[in-house]
PyMOL CGO cylinders between C-alpha atoms (Angstrom):
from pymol import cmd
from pymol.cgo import CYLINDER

trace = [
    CYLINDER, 21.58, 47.33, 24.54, 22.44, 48.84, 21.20, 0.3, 1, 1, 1, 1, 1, 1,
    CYLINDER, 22.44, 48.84, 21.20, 20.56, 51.59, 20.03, 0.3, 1, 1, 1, 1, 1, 1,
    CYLINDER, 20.56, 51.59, 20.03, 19.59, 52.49, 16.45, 0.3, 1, 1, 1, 1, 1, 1,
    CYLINDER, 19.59, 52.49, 16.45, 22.16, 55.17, 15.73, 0.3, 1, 1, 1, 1, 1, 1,
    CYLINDER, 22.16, 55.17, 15.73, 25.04, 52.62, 16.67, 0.3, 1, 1, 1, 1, 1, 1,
    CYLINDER, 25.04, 52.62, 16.67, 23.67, 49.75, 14.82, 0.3, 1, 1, 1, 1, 1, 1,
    CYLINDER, 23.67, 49.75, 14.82, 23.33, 51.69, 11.39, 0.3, 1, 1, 1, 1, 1, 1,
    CYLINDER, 23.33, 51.69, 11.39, 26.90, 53.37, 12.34, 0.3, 1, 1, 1, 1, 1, 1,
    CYLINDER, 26.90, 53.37, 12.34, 28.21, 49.32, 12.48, 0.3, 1, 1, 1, 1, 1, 1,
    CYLINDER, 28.21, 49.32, 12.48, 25.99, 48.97, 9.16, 0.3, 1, 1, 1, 1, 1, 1,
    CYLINDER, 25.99, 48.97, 9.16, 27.41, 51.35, 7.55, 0.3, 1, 1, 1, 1, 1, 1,
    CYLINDER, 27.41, 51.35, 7.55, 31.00, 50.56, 8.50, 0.3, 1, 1, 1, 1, 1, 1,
    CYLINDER, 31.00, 50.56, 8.50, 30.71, 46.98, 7.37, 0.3, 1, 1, 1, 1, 1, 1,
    CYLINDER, 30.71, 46.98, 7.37, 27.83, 47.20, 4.91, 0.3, 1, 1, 1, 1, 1, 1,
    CYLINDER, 27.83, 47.20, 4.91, 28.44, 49.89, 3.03, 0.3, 1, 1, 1, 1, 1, 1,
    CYLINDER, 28.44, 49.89, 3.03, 25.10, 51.63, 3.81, 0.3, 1, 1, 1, 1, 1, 1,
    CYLINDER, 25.10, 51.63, 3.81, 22.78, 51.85, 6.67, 0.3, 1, 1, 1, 1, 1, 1,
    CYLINDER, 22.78, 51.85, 6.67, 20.20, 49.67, 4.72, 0.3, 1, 1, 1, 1, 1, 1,
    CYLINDER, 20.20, 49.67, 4.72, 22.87, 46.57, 4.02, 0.3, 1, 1, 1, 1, 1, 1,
    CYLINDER, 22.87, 46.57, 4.02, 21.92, 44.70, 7.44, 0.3, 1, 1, 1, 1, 1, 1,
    CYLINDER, 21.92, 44.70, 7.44, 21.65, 41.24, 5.52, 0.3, 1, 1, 1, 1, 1, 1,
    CYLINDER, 21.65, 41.24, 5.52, 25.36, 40.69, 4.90, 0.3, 1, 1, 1, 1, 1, 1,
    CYLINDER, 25.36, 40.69, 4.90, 27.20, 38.14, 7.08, 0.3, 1, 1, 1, 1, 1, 1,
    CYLINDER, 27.20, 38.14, 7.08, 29.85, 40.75, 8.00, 0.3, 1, 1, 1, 1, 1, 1,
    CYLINDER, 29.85, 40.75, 8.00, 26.91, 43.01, 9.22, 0.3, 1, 1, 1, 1, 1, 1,
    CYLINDER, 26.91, 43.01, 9.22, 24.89, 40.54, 11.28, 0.3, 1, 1, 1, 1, 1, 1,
    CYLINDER, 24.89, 40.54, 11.28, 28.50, 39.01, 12.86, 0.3, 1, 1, 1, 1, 1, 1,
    CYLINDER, 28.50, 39.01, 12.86, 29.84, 42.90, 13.88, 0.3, 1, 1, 1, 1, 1, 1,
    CYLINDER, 29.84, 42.90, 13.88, 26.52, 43.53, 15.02, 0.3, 1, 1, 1, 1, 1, 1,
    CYLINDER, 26.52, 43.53, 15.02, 26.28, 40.08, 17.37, 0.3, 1, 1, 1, 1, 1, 1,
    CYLINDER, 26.28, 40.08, 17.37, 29.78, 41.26, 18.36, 0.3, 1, 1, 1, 1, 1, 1,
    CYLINDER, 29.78, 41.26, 18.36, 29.06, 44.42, 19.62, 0.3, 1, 1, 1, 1, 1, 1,
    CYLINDER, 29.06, 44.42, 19.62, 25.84, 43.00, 21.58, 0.3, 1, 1, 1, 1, 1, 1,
    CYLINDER, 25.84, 43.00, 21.58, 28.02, 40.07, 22.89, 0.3, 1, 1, 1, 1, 1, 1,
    CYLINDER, 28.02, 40.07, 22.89, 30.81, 42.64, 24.45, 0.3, 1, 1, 1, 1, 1, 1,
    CYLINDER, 30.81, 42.64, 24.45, 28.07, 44.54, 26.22, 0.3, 1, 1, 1, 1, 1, 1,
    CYLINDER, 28.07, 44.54, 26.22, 26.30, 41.48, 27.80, 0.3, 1, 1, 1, 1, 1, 1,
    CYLINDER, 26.30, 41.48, 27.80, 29.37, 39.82, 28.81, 0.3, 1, 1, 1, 1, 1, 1,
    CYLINDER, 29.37, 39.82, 28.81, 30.61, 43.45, 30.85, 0.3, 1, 1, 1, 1, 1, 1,
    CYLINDER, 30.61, 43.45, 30.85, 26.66, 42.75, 32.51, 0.3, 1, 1, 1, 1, 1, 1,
    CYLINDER, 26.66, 42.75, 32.51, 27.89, 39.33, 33.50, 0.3, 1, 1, 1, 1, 1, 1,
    CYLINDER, 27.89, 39.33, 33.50, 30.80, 40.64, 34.92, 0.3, 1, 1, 1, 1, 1, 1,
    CYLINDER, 30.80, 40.64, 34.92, 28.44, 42.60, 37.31, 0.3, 1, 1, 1, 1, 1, 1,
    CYLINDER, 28.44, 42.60, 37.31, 25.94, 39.94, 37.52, 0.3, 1, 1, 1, 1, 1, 1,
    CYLINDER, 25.94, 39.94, 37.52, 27.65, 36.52, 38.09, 0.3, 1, 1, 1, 1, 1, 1,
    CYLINDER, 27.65, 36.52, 38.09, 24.08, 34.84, 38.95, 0.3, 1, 1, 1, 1, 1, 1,
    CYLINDER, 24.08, 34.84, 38.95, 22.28, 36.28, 35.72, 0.3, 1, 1, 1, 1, 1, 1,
    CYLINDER, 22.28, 36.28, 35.72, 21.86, 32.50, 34.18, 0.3, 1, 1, 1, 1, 1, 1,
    CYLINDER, 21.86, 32.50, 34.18, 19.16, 33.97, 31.89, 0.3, 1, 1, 1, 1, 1, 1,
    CYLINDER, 19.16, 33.97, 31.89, 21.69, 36.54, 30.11, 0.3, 1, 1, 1, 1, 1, 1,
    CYLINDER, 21.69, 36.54, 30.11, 23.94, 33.97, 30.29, 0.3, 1, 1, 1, 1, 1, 1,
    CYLINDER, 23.94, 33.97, 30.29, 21.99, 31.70, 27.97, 0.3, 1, 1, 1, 1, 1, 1,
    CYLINDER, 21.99, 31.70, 27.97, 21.53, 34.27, 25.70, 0.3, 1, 1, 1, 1, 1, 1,
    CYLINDER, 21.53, 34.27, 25.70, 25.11, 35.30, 25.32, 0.3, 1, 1, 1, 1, 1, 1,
    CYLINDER, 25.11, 35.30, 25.32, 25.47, 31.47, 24.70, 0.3, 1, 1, 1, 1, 1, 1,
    CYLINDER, 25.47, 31.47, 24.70, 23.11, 31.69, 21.69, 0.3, 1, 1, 1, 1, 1, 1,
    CYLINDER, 23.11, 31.69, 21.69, 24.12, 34.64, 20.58, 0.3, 1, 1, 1, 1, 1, 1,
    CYLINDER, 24.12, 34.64, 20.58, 27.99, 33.00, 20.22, 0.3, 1, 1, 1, 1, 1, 1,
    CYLINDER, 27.99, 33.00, 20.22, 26.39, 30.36, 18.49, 0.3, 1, 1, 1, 1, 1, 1,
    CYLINDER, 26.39, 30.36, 18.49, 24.49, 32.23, 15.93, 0.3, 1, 1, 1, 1, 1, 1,
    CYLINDER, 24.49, 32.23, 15.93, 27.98, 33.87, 15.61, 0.3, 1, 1, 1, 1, 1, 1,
    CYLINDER, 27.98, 33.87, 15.61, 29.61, 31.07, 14.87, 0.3, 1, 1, 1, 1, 1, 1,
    CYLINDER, 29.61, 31.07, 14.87, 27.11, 29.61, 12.00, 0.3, 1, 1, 1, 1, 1, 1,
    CYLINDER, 27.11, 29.61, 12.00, 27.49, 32.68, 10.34, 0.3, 1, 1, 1, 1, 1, 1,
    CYLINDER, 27.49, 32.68, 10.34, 31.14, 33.07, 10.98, 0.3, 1, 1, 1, 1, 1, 1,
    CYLINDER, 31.14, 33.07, 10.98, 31.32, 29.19, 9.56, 0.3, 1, 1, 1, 1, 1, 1,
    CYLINDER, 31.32, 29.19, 9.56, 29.29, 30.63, 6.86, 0.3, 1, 1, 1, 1, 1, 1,
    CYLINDER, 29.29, 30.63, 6.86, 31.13, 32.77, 5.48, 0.3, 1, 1, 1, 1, 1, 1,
    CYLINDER, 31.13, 32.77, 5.48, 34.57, 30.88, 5.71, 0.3, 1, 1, 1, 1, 1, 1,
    CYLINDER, 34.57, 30.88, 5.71, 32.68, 28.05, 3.45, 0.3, 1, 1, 1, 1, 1, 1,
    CYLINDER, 32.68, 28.05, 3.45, 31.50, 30.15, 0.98, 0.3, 1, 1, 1, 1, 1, 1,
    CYLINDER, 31.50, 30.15, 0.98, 34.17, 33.59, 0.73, 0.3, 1, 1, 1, 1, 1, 1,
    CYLINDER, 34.17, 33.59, 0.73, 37.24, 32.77, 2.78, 0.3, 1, 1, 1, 1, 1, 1,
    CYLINDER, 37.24, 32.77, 2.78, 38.76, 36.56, 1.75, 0.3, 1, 1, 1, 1, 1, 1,
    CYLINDER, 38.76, 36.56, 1.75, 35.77, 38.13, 3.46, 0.3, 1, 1, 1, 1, 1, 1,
    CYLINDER, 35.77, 38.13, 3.46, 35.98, 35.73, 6.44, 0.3, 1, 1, 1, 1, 1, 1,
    CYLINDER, 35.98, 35.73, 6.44, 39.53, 36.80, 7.03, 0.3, 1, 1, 1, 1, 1, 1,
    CYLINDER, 39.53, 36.80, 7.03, 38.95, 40.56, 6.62, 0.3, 1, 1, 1, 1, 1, 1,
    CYLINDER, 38.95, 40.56, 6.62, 36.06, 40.23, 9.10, 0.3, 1, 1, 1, 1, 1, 1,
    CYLINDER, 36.06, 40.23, 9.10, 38.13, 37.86, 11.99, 0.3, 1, 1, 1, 1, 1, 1,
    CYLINDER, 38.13, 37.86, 11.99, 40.59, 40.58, 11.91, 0.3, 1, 1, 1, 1, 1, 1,
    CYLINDER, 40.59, 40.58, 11.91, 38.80, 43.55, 12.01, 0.3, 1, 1, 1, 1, 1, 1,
    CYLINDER, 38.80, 43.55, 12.01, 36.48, 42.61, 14.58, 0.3, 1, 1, 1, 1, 1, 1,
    CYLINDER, 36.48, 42.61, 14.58, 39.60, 40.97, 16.37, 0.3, 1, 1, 1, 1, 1, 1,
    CYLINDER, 39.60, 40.97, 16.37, 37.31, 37.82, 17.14, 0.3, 1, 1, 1, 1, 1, 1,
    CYLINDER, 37.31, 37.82, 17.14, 39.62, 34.19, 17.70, 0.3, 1, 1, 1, 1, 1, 1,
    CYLINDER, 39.62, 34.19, 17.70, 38.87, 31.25, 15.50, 0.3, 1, 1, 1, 1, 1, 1,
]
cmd.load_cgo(trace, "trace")
């Protein structure tokens, strides 16, 4: 689980401040982060079906706002793809 210190540091880094957490690029490095953690849980925990619906929503919800972005600032949807190193 994130706590609040890393999720204004991943504000800040692609928000410009700590208070920015409505841009696209914020919400998608933020969904990254949270993804990376549960999917090292489901590793561990190959029978965790809950989690695993969540990380399935959570990729979702990903990709609407990854599709988002590409519709409406392709620029920004490439600087985001590679520096969150996410395939698309």
């Amino acid at each position: 689980m994130l706590n609040q210190a890393r999720k204004a540091e991943i504000a800040k880094q692609y928000g410009g401040s700590e208070a920015n957490t409505g841009l696209p690029e914020v919400q998608i490095a933020l969904l990254t982060e949270h993804i990376s953690l549960l999917a090292g849980h489901l590793e561990t925990h190959k029978k965790d079906f809950h989690s695993r619906r969540g990380l399935m929503q959570m990729v979702s919800n990903r990709k609407k706002l990854l599709n988002y972005l590409m519709k409406n600032d392709i620029r920004r949807y490439r600087t985001i793809i590679s520096a969150l190193s996410i395939r698309k």
